[in-house]
C-alpha positions in Angstrom: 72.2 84.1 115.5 71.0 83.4 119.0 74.1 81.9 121.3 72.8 79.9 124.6 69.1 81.5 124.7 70.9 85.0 124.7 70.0 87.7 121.8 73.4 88.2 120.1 73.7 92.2 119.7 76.4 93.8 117.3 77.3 97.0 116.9 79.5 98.1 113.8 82.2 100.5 115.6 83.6 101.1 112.1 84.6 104.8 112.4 82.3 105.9 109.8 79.0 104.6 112.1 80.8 104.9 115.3 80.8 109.5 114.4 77.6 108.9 112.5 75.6 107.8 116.0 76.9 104.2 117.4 78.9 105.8 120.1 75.8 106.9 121.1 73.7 103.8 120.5 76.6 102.0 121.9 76.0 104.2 125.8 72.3 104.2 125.3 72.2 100.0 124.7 74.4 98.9 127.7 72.8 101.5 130.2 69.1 100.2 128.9 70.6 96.5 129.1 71.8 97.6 132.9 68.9 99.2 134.2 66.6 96.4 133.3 69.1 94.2 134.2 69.2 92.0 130.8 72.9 92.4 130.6 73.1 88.3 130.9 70.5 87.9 128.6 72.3 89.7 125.7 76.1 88.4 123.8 76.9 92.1 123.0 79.8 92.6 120.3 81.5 95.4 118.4 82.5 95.1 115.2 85.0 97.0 113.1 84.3 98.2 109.5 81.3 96.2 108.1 81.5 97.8 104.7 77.8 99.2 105.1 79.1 102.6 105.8 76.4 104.5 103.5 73.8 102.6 105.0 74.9 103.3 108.7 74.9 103.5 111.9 74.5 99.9 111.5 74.1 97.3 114.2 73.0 93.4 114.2 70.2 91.3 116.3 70.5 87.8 115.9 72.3 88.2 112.9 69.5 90.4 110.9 70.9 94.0 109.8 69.6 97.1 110.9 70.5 100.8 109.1 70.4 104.3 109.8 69.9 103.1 113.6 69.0 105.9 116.2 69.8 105.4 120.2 65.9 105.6 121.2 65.5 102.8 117.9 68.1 100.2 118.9 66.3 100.6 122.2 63.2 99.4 120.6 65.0 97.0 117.8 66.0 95.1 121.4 62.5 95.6 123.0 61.1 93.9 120.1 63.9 90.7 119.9 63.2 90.2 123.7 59.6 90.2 122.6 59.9 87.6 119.8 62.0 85.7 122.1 59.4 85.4 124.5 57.0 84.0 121.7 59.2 80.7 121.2 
């Protein structure tokens, strides 16, 4: 759920996701958000055990699931929500 015109990102840091690729993701996300300097445009969150673990790495945009997430597709999973923002 979007919070003050900012995407609300959540990543599940559960420690089956977290060895499965979200440290990773985790890295790759905040130096994207940096570089393009959206860092105030995101509510980032981590998340402990979200119970998903066969279906992981598993993150959350605006409160829709995403599984089996890869660094260079959370990258695009954010592309993509910036986009649909932009739309509105």
């Amino acid at each position: 759920m979007k919070t003050s015109g900012k995407i609300e990102l959540v990543i599940c840091l559960g420690s089956s996701c977290f060895s499965r690729g979200n440290r990773e993701t985790l890295e790759t996300l905040k130096a994207y958000l940096k570089e393009n300097k959206l860092e105030d445009r995101v509510m980032f969150k981590g998340q402990l055990c979200s119970g998903s673990c066969n279906k992981g790495p598993v993150i959350w945009v605006n409160g829709k699931q995403y599984e089996a997430v890869t660094p260079a597709g959370a990258i695009g999973i954010i592309e993509q929500s910036f986009a649909e923002c932009h739309e509105r």
